[in-house]
PDB file as gemmi writes it, atoms N, CA and C in Angstrom:
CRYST1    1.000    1.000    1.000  90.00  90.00  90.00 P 1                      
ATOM      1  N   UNK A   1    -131.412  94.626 -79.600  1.00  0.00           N  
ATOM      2  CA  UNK A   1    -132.554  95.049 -78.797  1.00  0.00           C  
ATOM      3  C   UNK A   1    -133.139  96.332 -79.399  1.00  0.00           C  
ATOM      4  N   UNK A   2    -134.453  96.393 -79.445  1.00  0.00           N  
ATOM      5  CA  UNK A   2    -135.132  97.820 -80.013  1.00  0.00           C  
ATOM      6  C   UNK A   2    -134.982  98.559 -79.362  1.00  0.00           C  
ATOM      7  N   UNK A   3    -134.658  99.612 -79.388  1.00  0.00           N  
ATOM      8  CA  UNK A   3    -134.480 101.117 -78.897  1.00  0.00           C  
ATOM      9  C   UNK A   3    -136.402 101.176 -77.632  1.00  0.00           C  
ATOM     10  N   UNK A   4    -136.924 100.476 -78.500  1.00  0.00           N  
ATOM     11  CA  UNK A   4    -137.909 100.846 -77.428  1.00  0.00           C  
ATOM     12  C   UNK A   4    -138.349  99.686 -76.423  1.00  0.00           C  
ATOM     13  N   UNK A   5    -137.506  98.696 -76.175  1.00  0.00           N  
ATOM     14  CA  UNK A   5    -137.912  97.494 -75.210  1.00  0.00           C  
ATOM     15  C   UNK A   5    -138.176  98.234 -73.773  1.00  0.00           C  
ATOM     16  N   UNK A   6    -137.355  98.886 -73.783  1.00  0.00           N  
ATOM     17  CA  UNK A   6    -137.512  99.229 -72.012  1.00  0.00           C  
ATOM     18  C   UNK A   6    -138.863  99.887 -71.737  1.00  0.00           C  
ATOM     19  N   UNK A   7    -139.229 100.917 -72.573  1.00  0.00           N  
ATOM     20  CA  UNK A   7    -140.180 101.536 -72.916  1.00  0.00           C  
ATOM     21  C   UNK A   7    -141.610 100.979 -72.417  1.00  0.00           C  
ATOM     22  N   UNK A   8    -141.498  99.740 -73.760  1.00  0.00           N  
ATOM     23  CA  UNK A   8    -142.712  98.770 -73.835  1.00  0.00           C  
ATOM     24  C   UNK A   8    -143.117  98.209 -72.795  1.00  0.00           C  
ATOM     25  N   UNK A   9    -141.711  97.575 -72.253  1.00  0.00           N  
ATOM     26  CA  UNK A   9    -141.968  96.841 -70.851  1.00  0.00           C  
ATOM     27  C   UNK A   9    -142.919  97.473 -69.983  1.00  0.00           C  
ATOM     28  N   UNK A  10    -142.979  98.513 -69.401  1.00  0.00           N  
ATOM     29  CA  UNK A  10    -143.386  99.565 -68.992  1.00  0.00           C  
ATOM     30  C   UNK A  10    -144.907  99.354 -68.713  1.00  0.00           C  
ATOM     31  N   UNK A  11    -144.830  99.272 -70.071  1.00  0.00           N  
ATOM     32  CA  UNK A  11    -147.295  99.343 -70.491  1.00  0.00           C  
ATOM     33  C   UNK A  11    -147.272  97.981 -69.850  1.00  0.00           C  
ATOM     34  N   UNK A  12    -147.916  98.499 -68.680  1.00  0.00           N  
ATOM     35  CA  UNK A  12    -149.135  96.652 -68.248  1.00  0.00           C  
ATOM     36  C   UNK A  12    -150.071  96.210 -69.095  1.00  0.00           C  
ATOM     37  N   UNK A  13    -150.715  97.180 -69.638  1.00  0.00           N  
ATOM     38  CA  UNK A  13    -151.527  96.356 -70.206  1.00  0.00           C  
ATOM     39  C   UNK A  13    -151.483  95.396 -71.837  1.00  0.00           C  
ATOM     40  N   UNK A  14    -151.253  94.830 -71.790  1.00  0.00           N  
ATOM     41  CA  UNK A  14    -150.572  93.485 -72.855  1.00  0.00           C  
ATOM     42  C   UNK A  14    -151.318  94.018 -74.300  1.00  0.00           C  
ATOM     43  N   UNK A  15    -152.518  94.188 -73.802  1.00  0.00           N  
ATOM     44  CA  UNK A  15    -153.248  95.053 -75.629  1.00  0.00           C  
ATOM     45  C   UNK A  15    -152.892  96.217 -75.875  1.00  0.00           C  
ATOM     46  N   UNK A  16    -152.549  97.405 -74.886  1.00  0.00           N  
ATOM     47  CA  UNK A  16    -152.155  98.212 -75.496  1.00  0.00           C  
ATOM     48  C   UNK A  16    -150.142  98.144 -75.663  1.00  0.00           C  
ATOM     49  N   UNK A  17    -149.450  97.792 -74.882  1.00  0.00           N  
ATOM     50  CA  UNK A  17    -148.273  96.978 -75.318  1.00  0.00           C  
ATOM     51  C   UNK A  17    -148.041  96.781 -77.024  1.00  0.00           C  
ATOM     52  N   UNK A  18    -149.053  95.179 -77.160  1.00  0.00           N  
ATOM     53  CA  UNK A  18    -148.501  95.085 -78.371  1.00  0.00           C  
ATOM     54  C   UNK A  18    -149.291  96.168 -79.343  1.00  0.00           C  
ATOM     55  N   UNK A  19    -150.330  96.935 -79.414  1.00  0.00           N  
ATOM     56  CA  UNK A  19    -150.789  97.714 -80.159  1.00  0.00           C  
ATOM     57  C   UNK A  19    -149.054  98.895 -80.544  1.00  0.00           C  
ATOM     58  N   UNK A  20    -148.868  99.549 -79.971  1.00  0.00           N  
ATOM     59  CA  UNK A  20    -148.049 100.411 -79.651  1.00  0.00           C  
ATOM     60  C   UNK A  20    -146.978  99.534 -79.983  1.00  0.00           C  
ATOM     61  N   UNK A  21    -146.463  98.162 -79.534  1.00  0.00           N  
ATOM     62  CA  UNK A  21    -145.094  98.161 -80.570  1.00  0.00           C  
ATOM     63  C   UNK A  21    -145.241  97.742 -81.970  1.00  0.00           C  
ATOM     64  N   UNK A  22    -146.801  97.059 -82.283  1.00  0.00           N  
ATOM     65  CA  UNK A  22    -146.922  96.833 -83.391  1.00  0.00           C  
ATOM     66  C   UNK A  22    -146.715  98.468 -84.683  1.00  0.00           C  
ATOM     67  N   UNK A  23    -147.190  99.133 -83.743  1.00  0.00           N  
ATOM     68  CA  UNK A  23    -147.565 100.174 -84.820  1.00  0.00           C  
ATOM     69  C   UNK A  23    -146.000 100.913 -84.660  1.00  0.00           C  
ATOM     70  N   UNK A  24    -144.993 100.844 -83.991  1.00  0.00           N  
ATOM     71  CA  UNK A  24    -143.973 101.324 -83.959  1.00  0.00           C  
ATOM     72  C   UNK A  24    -142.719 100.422 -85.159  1.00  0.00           C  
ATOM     73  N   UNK A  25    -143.444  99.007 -85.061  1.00  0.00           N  
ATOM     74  CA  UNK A  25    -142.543  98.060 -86.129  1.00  0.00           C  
ATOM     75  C   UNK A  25    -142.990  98.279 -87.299  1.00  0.00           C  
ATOM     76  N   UNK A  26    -144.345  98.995 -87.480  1.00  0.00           N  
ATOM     77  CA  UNK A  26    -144.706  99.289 -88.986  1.00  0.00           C  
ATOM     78  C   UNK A  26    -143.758 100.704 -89.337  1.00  0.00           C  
ATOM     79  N   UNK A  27    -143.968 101.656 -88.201  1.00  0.00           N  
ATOM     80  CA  UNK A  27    -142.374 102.552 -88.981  1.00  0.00           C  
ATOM     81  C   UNK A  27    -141.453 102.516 -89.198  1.00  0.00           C  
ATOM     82  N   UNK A  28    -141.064 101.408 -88.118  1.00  0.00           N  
ATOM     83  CA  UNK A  28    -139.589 100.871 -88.960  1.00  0.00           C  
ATOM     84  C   UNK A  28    -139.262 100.173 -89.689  1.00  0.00           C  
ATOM     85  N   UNK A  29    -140.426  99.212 -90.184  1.00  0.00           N  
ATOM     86  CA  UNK A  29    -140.049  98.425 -91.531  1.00  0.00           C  
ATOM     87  C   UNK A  29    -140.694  99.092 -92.774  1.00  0.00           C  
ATOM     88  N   UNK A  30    -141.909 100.464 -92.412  1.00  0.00           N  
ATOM     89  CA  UNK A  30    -142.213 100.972 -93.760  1.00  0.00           C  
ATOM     90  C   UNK A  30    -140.815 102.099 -94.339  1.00  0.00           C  
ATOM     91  N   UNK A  31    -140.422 102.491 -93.113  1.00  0.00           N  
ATOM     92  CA  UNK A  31    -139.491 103.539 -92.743  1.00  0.00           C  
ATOM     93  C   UNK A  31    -138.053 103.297 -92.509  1.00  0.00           C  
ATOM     94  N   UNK A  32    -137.404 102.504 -92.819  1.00  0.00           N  
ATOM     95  CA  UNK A  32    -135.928 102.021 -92.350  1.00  0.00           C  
ATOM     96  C   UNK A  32    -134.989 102.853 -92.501  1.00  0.00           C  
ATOM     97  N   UNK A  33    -135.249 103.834 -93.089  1.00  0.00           N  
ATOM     98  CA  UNK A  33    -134.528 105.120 -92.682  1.00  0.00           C  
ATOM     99  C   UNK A  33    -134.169 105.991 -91.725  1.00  0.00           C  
ATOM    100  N   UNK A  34    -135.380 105.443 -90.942  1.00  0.00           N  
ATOM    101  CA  UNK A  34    -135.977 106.779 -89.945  1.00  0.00           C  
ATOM    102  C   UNK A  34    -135.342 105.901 -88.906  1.00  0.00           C  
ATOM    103  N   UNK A  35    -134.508 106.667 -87.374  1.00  0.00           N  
ATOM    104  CA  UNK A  35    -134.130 106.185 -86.260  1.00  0.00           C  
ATOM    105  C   UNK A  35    -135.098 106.266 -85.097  1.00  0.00           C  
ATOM    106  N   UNK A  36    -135.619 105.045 -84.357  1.00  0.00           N  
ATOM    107  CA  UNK A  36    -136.295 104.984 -83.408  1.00  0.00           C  
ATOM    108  C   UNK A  36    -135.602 105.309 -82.183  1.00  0.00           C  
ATOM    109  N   UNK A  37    -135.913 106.373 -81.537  1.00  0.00           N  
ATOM    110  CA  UNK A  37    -135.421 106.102 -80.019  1.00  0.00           C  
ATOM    111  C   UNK A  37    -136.425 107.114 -78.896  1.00  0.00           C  
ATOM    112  N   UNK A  38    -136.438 106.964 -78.236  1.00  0.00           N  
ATOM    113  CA  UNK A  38    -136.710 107.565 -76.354  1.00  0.00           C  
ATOM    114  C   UNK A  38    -136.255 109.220 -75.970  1.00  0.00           C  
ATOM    115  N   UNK A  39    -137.209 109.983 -76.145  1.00  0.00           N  
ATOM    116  CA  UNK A  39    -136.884 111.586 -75.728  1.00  0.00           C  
ATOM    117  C   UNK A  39    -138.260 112.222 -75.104  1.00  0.00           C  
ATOM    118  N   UNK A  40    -137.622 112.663 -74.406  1.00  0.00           N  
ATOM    119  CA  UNK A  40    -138.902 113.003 -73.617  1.00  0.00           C  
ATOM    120  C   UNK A  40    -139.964 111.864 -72.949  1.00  0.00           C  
ATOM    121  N   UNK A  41    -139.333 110.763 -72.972  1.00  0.00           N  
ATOM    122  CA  UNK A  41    -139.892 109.780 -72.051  1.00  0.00           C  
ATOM    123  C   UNK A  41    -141.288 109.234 -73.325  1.00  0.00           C  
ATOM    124  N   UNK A  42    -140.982 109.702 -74.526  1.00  0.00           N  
ATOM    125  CA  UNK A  42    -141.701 109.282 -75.641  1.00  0.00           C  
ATOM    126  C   UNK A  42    -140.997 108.586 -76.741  1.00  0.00           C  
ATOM    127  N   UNK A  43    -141.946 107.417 -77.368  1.00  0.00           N  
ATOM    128  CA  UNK A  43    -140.880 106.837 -78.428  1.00  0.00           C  
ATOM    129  C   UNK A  43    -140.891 108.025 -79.730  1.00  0.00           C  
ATOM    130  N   UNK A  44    -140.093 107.974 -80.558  1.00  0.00           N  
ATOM    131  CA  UNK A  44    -140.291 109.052 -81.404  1.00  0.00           C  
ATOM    132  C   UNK A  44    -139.227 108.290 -82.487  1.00  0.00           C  
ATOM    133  N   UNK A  45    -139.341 109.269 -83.878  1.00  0.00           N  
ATOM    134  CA  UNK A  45    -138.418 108.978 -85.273  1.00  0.00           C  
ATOM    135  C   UNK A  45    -138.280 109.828 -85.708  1.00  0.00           C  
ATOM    136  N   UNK A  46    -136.774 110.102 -85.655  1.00  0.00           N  
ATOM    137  CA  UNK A  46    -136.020 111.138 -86.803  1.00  0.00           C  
ATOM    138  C   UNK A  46    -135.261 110.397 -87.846  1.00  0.00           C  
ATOM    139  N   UNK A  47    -134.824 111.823 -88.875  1.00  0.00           N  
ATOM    140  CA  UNK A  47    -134.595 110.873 -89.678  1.00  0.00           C  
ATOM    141  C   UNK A  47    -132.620 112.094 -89.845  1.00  0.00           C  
ATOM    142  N   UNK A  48    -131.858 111.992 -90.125  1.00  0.00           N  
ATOM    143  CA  UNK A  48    -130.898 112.492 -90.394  1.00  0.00           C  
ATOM    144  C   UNK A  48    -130.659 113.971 -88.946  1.00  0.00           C  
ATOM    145  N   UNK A  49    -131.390 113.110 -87.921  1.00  0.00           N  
ATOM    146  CA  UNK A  49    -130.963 114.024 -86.782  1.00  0.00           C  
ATOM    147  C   UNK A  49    -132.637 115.285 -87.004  1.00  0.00           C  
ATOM    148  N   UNK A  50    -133.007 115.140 -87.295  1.00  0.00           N  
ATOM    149  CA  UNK A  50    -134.659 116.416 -86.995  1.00  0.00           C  
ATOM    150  C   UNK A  50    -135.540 115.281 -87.199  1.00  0.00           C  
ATOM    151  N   UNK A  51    -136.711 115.631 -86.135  1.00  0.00           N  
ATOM    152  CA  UNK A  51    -137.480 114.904 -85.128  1.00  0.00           C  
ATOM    153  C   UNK A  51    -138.036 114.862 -86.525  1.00  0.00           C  
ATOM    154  N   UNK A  52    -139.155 113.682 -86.759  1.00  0.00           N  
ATOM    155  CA  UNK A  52    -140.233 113.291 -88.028  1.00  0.00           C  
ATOM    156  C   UNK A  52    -141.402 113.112 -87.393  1.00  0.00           C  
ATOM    157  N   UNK A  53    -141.734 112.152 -86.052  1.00  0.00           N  
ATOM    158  CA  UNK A  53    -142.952 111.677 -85.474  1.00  0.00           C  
ATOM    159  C   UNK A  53    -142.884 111.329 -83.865  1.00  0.00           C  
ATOM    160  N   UNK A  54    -143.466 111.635 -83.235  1.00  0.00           N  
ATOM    161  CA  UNK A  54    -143.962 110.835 -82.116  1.00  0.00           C  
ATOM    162  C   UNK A  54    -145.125 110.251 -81.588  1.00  0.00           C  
ATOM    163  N   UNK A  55    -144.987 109.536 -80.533  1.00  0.00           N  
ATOM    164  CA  UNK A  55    -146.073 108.534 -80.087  1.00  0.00           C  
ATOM    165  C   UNK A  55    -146.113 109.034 -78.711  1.00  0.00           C  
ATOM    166  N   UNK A  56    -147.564 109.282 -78.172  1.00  0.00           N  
ATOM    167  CA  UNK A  56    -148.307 110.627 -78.631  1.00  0.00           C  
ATOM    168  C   UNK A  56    -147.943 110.766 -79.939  1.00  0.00           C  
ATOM    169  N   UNK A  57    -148.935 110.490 -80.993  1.00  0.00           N  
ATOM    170  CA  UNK A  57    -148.891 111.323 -82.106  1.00  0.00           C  
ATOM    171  C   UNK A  57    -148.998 112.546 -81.922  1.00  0.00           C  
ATOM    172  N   UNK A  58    -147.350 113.694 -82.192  1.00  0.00           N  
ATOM    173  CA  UNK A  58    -147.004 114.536 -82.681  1.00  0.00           C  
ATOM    174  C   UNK A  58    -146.427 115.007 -83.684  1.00  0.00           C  
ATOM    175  N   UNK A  59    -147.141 115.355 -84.860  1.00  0.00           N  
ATOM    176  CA  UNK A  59    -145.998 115.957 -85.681  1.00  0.00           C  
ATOM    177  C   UNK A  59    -145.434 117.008 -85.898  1.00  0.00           C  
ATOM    178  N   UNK A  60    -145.027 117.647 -86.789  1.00  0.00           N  
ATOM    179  CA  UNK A  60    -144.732 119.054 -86.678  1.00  0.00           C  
ATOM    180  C   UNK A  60    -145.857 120.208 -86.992  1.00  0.00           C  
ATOM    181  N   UNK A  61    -146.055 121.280 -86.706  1.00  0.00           N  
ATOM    182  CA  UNK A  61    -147.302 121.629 -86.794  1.00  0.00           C  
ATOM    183  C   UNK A  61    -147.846 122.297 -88.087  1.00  0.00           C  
ATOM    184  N   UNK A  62    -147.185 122.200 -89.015  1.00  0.00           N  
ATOM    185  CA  UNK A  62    -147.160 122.479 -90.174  1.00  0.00           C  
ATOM    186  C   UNK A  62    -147.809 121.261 -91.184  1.00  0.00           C  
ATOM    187  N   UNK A  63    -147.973 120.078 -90.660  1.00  0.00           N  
ATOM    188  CA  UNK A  63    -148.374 118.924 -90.750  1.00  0.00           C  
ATOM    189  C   UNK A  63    -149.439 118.573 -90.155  1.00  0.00           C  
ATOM    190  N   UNK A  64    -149.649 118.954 -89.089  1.00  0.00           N  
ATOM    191  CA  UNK A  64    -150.332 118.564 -88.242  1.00  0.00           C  
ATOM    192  C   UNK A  64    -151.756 119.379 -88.844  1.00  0.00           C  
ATOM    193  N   UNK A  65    -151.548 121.025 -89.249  1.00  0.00           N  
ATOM    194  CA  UNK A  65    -152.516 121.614 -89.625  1.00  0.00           C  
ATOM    195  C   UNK A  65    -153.256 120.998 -90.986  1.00  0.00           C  
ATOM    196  N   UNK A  66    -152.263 120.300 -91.934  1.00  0.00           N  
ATOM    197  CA  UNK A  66    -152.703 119.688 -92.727  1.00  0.00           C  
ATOM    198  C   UNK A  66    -153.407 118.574 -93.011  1.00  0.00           C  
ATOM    199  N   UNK A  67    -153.176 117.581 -92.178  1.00  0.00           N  
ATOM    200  CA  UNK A  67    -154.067 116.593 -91.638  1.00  0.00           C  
ATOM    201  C   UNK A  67    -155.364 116.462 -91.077  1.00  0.00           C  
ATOM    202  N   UNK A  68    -155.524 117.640 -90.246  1.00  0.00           N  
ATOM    203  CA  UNK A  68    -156.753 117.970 -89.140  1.00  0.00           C  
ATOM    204  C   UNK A  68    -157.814 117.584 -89.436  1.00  0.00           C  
ATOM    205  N   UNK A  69    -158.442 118.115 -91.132  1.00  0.00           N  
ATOM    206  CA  UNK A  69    -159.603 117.457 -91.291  1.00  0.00           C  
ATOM    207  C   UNK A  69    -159.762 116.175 -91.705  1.00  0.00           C  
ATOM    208  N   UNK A  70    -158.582 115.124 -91.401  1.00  0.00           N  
ATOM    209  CA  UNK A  70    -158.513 113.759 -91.797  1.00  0.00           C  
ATOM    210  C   UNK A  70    -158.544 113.123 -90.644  1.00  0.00           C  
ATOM    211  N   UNK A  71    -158.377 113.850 -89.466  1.00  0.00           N  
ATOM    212  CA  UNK A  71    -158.185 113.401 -88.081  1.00  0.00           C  
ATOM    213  C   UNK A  71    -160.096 114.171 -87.512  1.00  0.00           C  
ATOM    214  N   UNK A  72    -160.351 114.649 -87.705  1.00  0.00           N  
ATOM    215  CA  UNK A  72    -161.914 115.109 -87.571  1.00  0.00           C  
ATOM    216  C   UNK A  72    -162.580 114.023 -88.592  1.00  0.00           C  
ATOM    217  N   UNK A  73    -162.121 113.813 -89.992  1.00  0.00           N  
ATOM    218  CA  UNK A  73    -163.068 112.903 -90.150  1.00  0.00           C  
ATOM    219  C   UNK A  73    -162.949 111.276 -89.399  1.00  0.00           C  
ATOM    220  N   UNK A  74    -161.712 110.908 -88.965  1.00  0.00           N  
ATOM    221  CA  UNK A  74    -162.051 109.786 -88.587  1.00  0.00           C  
ATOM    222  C   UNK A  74    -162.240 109.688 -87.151  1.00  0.00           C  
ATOM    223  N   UNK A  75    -162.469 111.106 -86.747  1.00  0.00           N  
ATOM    224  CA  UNK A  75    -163.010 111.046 -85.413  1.00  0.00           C  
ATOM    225  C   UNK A  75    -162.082 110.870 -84.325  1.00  0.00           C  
ATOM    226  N   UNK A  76    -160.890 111.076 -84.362  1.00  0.00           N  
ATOM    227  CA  UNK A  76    -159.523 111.121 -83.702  1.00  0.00           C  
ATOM    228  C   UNK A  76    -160.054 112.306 -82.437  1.00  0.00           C  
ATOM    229  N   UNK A  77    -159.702 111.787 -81.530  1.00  0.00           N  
ATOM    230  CA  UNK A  77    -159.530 112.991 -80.403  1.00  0.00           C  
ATOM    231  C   UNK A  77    -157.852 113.707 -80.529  1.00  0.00           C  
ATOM    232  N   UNK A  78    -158.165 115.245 -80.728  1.00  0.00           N  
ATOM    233  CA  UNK A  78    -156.812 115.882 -80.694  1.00  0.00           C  
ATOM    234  C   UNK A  78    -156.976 117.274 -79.945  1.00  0.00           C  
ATOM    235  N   UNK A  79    -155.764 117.583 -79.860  1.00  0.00           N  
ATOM    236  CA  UNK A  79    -155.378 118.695 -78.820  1.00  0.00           C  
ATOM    237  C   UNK A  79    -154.689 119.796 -79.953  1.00  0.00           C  
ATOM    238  N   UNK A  80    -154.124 120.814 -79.648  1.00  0.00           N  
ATOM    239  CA  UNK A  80    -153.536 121.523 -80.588  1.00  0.00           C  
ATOM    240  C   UNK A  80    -152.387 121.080 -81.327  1.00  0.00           C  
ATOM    241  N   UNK A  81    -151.781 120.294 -80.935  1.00  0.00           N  
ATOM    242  CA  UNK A  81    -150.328 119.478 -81.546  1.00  0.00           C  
ATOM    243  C   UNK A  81    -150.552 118.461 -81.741  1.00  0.00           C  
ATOM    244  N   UNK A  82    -151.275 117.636 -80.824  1.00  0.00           N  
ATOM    245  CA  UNK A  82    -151.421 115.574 -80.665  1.00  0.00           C  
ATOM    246  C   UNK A  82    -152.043 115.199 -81.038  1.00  0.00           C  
ATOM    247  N   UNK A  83    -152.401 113.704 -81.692  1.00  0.00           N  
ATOM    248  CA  UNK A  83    -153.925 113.393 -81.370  1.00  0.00           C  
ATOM    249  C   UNK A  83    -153.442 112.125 -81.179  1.00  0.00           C  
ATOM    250  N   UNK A  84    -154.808 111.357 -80.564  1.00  0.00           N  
ATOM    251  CA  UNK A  84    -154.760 110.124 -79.870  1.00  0.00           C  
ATOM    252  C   UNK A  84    -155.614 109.018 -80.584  1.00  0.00           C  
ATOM    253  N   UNK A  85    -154.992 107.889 -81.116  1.00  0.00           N  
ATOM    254  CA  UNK A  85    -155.470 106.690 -81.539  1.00  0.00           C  
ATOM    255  C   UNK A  85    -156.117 105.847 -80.208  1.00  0.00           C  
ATOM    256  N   UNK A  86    -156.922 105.596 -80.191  1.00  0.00           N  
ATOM    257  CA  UNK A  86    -157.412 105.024 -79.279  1.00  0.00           C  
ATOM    258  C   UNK A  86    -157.048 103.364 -79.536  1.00  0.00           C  
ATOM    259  N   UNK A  87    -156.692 103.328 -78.259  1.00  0.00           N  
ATOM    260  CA  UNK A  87    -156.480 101.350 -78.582  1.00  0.00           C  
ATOM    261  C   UNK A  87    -157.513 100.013 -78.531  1.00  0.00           C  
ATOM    262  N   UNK A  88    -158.907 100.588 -78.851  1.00  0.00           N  
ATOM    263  CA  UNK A  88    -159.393  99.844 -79.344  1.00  0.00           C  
ATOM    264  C   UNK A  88    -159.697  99.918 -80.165  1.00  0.00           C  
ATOM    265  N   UNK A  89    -159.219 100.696 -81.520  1.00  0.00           N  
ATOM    266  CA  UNK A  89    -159.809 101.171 -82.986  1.00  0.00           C  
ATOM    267  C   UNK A  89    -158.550 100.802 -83.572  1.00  0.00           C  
ATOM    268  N   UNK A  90    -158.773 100.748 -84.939  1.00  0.00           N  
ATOM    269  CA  UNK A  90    -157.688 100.194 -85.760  1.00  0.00           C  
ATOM    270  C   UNK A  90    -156.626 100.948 -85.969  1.00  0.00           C  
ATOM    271  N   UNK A  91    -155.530 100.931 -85.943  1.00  0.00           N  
ATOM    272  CA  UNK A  91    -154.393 101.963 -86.738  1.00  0.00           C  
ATOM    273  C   UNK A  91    -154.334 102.429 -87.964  1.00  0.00           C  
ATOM    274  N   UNK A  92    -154.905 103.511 -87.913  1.00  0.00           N  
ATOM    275  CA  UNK A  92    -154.866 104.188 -89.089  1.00  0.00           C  
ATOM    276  C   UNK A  92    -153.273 104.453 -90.348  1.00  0.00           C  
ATOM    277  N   UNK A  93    -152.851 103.449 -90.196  1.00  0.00           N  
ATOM    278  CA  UNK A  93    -151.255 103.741 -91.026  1.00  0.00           C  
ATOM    279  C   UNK A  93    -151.169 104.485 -92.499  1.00  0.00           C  
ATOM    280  N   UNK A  94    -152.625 104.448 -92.516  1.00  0.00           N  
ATOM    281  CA  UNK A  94    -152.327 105.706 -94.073  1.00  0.00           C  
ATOM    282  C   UNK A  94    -152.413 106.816 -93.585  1.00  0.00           C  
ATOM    283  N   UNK A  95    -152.777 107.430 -92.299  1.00  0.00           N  
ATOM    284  CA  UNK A  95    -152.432 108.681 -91.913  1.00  0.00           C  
ATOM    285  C   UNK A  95    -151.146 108.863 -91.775  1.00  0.00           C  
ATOM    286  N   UNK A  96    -150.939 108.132 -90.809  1.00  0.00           N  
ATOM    287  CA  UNK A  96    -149.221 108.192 -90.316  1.00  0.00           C  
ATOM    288  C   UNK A  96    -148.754 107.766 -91.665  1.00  0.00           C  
ATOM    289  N   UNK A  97    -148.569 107.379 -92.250  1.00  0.00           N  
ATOM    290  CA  UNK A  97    -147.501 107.343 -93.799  1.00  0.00           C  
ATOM    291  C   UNK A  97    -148.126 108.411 -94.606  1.00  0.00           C  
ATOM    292  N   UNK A  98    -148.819 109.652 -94.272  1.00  0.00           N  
ATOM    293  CA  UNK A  98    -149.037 110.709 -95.087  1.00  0.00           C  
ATOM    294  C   UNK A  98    -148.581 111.938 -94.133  1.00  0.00           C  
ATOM    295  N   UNK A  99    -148.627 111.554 -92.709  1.00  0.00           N  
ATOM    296  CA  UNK A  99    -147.571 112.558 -91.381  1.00  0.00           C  
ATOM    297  C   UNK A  99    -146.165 112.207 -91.946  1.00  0.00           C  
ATOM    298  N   UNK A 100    -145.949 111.030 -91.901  1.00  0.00           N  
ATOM    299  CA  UNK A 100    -144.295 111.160 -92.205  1.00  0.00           C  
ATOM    300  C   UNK A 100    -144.009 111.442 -93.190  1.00  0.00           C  
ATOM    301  N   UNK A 101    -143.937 110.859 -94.103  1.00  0.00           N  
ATOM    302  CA  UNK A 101    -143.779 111.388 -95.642  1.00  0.00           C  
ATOM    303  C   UNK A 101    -143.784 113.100 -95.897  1.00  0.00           C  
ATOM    304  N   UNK A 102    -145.422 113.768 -95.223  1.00  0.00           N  
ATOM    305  CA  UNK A 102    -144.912 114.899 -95.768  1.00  0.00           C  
ATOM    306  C   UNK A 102    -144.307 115.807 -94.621  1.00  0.00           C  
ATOM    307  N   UNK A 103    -143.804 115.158 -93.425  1.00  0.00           N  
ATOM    308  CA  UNK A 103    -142.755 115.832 -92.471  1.00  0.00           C  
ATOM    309  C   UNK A 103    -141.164 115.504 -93.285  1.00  0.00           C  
ATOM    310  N   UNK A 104    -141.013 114.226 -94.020  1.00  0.00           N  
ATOM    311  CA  UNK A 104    -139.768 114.228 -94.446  1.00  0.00           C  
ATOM    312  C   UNK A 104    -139.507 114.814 -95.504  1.00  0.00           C  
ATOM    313  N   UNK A 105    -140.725 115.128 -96.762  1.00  0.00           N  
ATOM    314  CA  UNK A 105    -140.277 116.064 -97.381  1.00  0.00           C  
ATOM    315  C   UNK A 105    -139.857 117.534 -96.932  1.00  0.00           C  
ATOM    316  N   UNK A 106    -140.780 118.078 -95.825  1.00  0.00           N  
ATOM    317  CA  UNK A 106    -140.719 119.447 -95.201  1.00  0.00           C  
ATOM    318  C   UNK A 106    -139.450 119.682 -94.692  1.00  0.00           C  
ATOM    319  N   UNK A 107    -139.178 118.511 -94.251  1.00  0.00           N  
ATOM    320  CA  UNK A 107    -137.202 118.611 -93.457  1.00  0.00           C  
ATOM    321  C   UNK A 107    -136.316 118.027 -94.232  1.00  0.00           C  
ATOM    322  N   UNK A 108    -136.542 118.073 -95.492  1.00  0.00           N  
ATOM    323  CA  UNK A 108    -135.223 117.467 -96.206  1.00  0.00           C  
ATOM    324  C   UNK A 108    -134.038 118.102 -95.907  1.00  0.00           C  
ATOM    325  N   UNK A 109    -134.222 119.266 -95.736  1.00  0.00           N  
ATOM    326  CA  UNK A 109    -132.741 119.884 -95.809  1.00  0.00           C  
ATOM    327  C   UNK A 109    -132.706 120.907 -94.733  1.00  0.00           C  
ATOM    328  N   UNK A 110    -133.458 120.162 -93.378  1.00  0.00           N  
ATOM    329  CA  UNK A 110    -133.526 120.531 -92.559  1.00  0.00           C  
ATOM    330  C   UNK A 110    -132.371 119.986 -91.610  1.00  0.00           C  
ATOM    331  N   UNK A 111    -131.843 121.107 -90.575  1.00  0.00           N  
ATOM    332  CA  UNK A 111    -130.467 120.056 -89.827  1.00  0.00           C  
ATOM    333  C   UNK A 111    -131.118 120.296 -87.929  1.00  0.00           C  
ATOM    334  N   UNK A 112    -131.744 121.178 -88.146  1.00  0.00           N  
ATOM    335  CA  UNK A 112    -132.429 121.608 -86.590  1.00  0.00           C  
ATOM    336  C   UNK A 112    -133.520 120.472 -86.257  1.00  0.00           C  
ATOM    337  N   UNK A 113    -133.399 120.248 -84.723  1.00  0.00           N  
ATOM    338  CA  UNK A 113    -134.084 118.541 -84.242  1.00  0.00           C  
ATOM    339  C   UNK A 113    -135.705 119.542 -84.698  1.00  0.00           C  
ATOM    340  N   UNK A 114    -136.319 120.452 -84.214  1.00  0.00           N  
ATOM    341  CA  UNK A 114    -137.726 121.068 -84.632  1.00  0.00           C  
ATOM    342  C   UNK A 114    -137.456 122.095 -85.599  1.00  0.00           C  
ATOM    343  N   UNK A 115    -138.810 122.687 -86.192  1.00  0.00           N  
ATOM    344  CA  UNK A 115    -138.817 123.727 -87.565  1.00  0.00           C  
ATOM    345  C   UNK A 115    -138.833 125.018 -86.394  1.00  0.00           C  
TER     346      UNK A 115                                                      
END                                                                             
């Protein structure tokens, strides 16, 4: 069972459901490194025990600052830490595989769950 069934169950609404586990099975099959599970009542992925991503897209903010004008250009609504894919627009997965990637380089030899 996925770490996030209970989760999913949850969302009534069936499009945003499978949106959200679809885009959660693309981190774990681009990412099979990275552990999916439930904190803070959010799905999220670490990878060797320090947090990498959550849904709410959060990353770390060191990342997050780096991204910003990629999330302004595609018109992402964000807050100071988050931003929000809207579920009727496509998933942007070359963002998120340029959030994770350069959160897992940033924590390689990181052992603390945040920086």
């Amino acid at each position: 069972m996925s770490p996030f069934s209970e989760y999913l169950a949850k969302i009534d609404n069936p499009a945003h459901r499978d949106q959200l586990a679809s885009v959660l099975d693309w981190v774990s099959t681009t990412y099979p490194q990275l552990v999916g599970q439930i904190k803070w009542n959010r799905p999220m992925f670490t990878d060797h025990g320090t947090f990498i991503i959550s849904f709410t897209v959060g990353p770390e903010p060191q990342v997050f600052a780096a991204v910003l004008p990629k999330l302004e250009q595609l018109g992402l609504e964000h807050g100071k830490k988050t931003f929000q894919i809207p579920f009727d627009a496509p998933v942007p997965t070359d963002l998120l595989a340029t959030i994770i990637e350069q959160t897992m380089t940033l924590k390689q030899d990181v052992s603390s769950f945040w920086l």
